[in-house]
N, C-alpha and C positions, 0 to 999 in steps of 0.2 A: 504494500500500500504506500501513497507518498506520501512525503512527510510535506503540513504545513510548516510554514515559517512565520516569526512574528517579525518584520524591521522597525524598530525602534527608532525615533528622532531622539528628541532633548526633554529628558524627563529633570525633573525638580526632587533630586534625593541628597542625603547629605553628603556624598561624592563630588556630585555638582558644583553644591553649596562650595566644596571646600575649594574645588577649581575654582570656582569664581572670584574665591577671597587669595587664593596663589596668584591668580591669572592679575587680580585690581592690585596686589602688591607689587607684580614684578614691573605694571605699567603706572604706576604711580594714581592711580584711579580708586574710585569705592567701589565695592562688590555688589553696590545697587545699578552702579553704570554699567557693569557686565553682564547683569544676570540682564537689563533691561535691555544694554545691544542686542541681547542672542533674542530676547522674546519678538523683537521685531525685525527677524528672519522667518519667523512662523506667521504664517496667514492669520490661525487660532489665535494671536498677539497673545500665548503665554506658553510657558512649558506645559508639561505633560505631568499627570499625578501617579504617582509608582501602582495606585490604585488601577487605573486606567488598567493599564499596562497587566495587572494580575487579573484584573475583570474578563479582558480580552483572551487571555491564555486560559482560563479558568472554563470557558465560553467553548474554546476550541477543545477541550479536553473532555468536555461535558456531553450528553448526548443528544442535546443538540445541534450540534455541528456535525455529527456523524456520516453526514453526505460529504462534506466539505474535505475535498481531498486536494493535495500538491498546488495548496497557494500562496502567495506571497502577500502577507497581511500589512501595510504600513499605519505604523503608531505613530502618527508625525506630528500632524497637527497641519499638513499642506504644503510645506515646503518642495517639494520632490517633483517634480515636472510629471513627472508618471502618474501622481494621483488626481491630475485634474482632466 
């Protein structure tokens, strides 16, 4: 059987968080300027909730996606030329 796949954009976890606060130090920036650049790369104007993202997987795991075979799921929030 094939396997789905989830692609993932930019989710809001504290990974991120900490990038952002790496990323605003090493550019002499606050980590509000960063996290705010990146959300206005996303159409959605915001990141993604780790929620989302286990909702979705949780969905495809379940028996109702049981049809849903060999696709390419994106969690982006619109950036991707492909999903429009």
């Amino acid at each position: 059987m094939p396997i789905n796949q989830l692609l993932p954009g930019y989710f809001l976890t504290e990974r991120s968080n900490e990038g952002f606060r790496v990323n605003a130090e090493k550019n002499g920036l606050l980590g509000d300027e960063i996290s705010h650049s990146m959300t206005q790369r996303v159409p959605a104007k915001r990141l993604g909730e780790p929620e989302e993202f286990g909702q979705t997987c949780a969905f495809l795991c379940s028996k109702f996606a049981g049809y849903i075979t060999g696709q390419n799921i994106l969690i982006d929030g619109g950036p991707h030329k492909s999903a429009f």
